[in-house]
N, C-alpha and C positions, 0 to 999 in steps of 0.2 A: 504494500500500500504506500501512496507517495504521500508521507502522513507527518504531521505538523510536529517537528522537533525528535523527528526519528533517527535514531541514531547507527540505523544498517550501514552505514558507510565510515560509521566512524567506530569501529566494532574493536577496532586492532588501536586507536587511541586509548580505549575505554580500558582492552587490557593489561597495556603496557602499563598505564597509569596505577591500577588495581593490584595486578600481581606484585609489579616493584614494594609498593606499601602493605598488602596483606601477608602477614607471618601464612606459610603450609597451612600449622595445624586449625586456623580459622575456617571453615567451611560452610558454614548457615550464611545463603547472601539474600538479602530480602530486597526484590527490586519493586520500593512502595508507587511508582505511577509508571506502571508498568507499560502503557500505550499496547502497542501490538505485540509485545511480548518477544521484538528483537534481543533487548540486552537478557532475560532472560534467558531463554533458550542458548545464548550464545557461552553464558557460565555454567548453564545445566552440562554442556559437553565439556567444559574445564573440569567438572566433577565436581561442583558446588552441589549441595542441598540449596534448590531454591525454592525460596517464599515470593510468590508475584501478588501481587495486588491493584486494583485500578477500581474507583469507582463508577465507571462506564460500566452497562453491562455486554454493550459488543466487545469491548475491552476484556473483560471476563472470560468470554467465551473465545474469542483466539488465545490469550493465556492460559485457559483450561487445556487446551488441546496442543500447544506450543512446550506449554512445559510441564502441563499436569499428569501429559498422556506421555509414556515412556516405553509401548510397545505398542505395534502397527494393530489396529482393532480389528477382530475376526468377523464379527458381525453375522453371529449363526442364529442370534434369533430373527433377524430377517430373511435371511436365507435359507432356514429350515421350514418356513412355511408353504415351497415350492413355485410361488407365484411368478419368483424374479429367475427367467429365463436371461442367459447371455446372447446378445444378439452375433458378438464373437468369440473368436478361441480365447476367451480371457480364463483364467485360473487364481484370480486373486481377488480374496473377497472385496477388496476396498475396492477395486477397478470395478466389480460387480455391480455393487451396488451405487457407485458414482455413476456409472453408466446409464442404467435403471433412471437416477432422478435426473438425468440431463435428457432423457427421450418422454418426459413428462409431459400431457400436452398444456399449454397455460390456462389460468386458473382465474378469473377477473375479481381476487381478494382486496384485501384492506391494500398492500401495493398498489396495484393498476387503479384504486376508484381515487386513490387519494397522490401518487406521485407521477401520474402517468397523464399524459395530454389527451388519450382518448379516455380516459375514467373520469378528467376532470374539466371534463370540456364544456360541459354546463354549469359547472362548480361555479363561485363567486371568484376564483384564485384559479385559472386555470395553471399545471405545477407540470415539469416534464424532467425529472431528475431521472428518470426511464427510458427508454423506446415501449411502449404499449405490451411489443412483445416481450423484451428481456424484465418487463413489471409484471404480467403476467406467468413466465417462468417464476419469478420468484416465490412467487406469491403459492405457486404449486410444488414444488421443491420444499418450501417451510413447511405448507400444510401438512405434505407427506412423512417430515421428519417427524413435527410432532405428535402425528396418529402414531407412528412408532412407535415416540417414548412411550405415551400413556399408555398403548394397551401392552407394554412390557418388552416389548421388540427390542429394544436398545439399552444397552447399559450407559453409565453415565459418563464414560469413557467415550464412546461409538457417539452418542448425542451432539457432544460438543464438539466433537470430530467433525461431523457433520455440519450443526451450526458453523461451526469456524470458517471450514471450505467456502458455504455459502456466500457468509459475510466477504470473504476476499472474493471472490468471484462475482458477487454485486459491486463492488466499487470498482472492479477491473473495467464497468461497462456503463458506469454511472457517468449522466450528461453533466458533469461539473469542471469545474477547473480547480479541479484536489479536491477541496472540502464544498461542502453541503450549506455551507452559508448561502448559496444562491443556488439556480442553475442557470445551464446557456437557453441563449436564446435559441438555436440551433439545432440539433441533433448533431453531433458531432459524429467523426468517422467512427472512431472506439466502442462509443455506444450505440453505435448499429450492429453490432457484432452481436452474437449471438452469446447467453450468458452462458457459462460450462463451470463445473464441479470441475476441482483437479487435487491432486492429493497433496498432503501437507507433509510438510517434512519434519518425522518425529525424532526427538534425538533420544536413542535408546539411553537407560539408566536403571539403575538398583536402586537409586535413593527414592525415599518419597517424597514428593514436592508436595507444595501449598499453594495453593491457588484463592486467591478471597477479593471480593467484590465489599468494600465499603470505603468510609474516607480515610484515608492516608493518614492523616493526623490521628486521629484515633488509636488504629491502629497501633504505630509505634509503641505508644503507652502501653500495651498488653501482650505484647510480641518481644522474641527472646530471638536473637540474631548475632550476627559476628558480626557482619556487613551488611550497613544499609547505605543503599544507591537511591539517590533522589535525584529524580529529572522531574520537577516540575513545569507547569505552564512558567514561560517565561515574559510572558506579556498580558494584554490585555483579551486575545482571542479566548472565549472559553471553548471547551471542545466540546460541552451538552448541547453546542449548539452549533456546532462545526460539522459534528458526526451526529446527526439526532437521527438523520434516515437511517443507517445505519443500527441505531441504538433502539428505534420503532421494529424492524426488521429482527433483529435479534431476541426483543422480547414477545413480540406480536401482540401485543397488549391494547392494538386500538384506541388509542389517545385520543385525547379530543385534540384537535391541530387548529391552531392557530396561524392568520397571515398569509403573506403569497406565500411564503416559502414553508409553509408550513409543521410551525416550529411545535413539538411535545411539550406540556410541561415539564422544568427542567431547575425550578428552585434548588431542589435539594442535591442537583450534582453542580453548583458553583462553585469553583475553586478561590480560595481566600488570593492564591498565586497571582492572581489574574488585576489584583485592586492593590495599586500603590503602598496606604496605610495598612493593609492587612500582610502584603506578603515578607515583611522582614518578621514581625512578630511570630508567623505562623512558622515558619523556617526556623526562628531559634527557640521556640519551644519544641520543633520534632528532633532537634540534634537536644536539647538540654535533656528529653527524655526517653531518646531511646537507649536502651543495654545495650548495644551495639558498641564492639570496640573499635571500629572502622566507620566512618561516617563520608559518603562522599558524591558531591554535588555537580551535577552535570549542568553548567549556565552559559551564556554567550554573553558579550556585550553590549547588546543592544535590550538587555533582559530589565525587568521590573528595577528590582535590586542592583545595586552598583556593587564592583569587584571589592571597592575598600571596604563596603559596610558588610560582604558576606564574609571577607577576610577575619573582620574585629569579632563578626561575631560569633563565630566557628573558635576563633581564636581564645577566647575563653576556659574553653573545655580540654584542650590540648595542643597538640603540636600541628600546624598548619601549613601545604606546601599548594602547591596551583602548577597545573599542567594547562597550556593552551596550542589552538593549531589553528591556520584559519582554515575556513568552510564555506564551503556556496549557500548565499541564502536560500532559505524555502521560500517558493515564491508559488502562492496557493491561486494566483489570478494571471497562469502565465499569459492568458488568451486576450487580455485586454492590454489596451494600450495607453489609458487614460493615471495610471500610479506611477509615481515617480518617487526612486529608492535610492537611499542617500550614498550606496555601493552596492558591487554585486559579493562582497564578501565576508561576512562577522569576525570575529575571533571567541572561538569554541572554549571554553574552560571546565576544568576537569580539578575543581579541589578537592584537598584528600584530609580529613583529618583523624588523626591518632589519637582518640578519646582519654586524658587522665582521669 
């Protein structure tokens, strides 16, 4: 996903930074705003015990399955009910059954009536973050996973397997420019494409991982860790409303939608990150009280918080270092011409501190 303050490209900063400063025997990494569950999954294969956490619940749901699932799912209570024929020589249950839900015919659910230009074409808010058809796929695809769950078909492994897939495979085709703040006016090439299921890439492990869905800040208070990784929002975008399609899609919960863009309610996923006044406070109360003996903050310079005040205040607790590199900015409106950005490059920072 081309997702806001993702850190897949900077995966080998992240580690260089981490290993050099974590002693071996530390192993519990708790990655608290975990987004799509790159930096996890990426320590899971170091051989960390990870704890992810986001409170998104698309968020959730790719972490469930990025780092919660640690072997490829067999999927025999679907498959043992005989209905799902291979249409080819495949031999592998996930290919099976991915197969199965991309030859679904579409379905005109809560997608197509509410994101789609033919569902909403009488609407007050006509909305087109779909093509009709890949809204319609979706919409049948969901339905069919959750008839699974409920009448017992799926374990909760296999679920969020599924979920996940979904989720990336809807934004692979979504009429936006990255995030969900808007859509185009257009149909863009991408999102004519047709949407497909493709399989995730599990990173096998013995450990047991954690996977949890609430606020961050919380959290840390009640959680027992070595290393905790915080990559907060670093500005003013929040993401309950960046990713809400997305976050409607993953729950299927039928919100009441408001506006053209048609936003979920979304109070209670605001991040304090996001508000000037709030985000120093909320930042030195999750370092003042997490157990964690590693504490370490993933910021840019163009972020809420300035480098000298996260410095001081990190500085407190222990020994303070700063790793930086620069990076291309995310640029979530590449298709417009109308924003003008004060460079095309930040400077990335990666502080580390050694809790006393």
């Amino acid at each position: 996903m081309n997702y806001i303050g993702s850190k897949y490209s900077l995966r080998d900063f992240l580690e260089e930074g981490i290993l050099k400063n974590v002693n071996s025997d530390y192993k519990v990494f708790c990655d608290v705003f975990a987004g799509t569950g790159v930096v996890g999954a990426h320590f899971k294969q170091k051989g960390f015990k990870i704890i992810a956490n986001d409170i998104q619940y698309y968020s959730f749901c790719l972490n469930r399955a990025l780092v919660g699932i640690s072997q490829v799912p067999a999927f025999d209570g679907v498959l043992d009910d005989g209905k799902i024929v291979p249409t080819t020589l495949i031999c592998d249950a996930t290919d099976i059954v991915l197969e199965y839900l991309n030859n679904l015919n579409g379905n005109s659910g809560f997608i197509y009536h509410n994101y789609c230009p033919g569902g909403t074409g009488g609407a007050e808010f006509k909305r087109q973050y779909f093509s009709d058809e890949n809204g319609m796929r979706c919409d049948a695809i969901r339905m069919q996973i959750e008839e699974w769950w409920q009448s017992g078909k799926l374990t909760e492994d296999e679920y969020f397997y599924l979920l996940a897939s979904l989720i990336d495979a809807a934004d692979r085709v979504a009429n936006t420019a990255s995030v969900y703040g808007a859509f185009l006016k257009h149909i863009k090439k991408s999102a004519m494409k047709p949407l497909e299921l493709k399989r995730l890439g599990i990173v096998e492990s013995d450990e047991e991982h954690e996977v949890h869905n609430v606020n961050g800040q919380e959290l840390v208070e009640r959680l027992s860790c070595d290393v905790l990784y915080m990559d907060p929002p670093y500005n003013h975008r929040q993401y309950c409303a960046n990713y809400h399609v997305l976050e409607t899609l993953a729950r299927y919960d039928t919100p009441a939608l408001k506006g053209v863009t048609g936003l979920r309610p979304q109070d209670d996923q605001k991040s304090d990150f996001c508000m000037k006044r709030r985000a120093l406070p909320a930042f030195d109360n999750m370092v003042k009280k997490t157990s964690a003996r590693y504490v370490f903050l993933s910021y840019n310079s163009e972020g809420i918080m300035g480098k000298d005040e996260i410095l001081q205040t990190m500085g407190q607790y222990g020994k303070v270092d700063l790793m930086t590199r620069d990076y291309q900015r995310f640029r979530a409106d590449v298709d417009r011409e109308n924003r003008v950005y004060k460079a095309d490059q930040v400077e990335e920072y990666l502080f580390c501190l050694n809790k006393q």
